[in-house]
C-alpha positions in Angstrom: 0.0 0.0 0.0 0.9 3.7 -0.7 2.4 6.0 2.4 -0.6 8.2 1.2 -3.1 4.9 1.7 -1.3 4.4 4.7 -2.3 7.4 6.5 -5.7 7.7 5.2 -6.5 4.6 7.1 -4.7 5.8 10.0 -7.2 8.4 10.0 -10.0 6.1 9.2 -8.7 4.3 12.6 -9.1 7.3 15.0 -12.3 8.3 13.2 -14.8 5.9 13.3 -17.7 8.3 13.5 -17.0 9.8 10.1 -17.4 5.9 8.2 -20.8 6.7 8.5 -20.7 9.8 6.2 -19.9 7.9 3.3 -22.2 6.1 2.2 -22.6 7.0 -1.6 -18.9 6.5 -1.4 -18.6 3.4 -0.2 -21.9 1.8 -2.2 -19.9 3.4 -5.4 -16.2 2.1 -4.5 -17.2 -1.1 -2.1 -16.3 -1.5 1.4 -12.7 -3.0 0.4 -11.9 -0.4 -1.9 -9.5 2.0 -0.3 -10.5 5.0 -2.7 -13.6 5.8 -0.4 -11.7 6.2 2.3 -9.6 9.1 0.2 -12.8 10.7 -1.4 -13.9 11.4 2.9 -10.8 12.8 3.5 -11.2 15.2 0.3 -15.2 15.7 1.4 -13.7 16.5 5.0 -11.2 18.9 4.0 -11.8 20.1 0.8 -15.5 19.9 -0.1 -17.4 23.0 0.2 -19.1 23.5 3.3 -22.8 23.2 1.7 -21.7 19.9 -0.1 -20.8 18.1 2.8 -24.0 19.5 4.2 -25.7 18.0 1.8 -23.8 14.8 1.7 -24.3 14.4 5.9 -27.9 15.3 5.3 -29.3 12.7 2.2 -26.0 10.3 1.4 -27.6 7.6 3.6 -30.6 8.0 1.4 -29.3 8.8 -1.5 -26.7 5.7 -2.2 -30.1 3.6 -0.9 -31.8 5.3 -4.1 -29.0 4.1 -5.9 -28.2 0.6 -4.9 -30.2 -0.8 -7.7 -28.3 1.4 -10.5 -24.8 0.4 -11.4 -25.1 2.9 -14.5 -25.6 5.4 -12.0 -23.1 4.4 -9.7 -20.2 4.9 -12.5 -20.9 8.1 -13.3 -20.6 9.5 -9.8 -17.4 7.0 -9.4 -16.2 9.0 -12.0 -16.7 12.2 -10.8 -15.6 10.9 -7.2 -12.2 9.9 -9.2 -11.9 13.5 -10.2 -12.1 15.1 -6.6 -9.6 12.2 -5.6 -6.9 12.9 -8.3 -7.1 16.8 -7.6 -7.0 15.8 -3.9 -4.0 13.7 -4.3 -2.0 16.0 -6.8 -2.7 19.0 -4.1 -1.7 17.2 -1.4 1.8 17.5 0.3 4.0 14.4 0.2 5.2 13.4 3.2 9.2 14.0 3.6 10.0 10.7 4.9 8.0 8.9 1.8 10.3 10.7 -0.4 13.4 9.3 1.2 12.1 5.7 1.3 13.5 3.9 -1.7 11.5 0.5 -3.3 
């Protein structure tokens, strides 16, 4: 796993109580796909305030709604992909993961 995978689940660890704000995100990406875990760090951080709102307030409902359509579900994976990559290529690598050599 990445150093940037590594951490997000560290923070997935001491946060419990945000897993349940994600629930279009993990219907979308699955429960063993990592990548939800990134897209709630991005909606934490870097969504706009009425977004996350919005996502606190209906995702529960919402990814209900959508559990019966896959076509659906890919084109919000998509745009959950988006916010991901512009999350990771904004965000500041950690010094140490630099140094480490594979």
């Amino acid at each position: 796993a990445s150093p940037f995978t590594q951490v997000t689940g560290l923070i997935g660890a001491a946060a419990p109580a945000f897993k349940g704000a994600c629930w279009v995100a993990r219907k979308v990406y699955g429960e063993d796909n990592p990548r939800w875990q990134i897209y709630r760090e991005w909606m934490f951080t870097q969504a706009p305030k009425w977004f996350l709102n919005l996502y606190i307030k209906h995702g529960e409902k919402f990814a209900e709604w959508i559990d019966d359509k896959p076509l659906l579900q890919k084109v919000i994976r998509r745009w959950m992909d988006q916010r991901i990559k512009n999350f990771e290529s904004t965000k500041p690598k950690l010094a140490w993961a630099a140094e480490v050599k594979v």
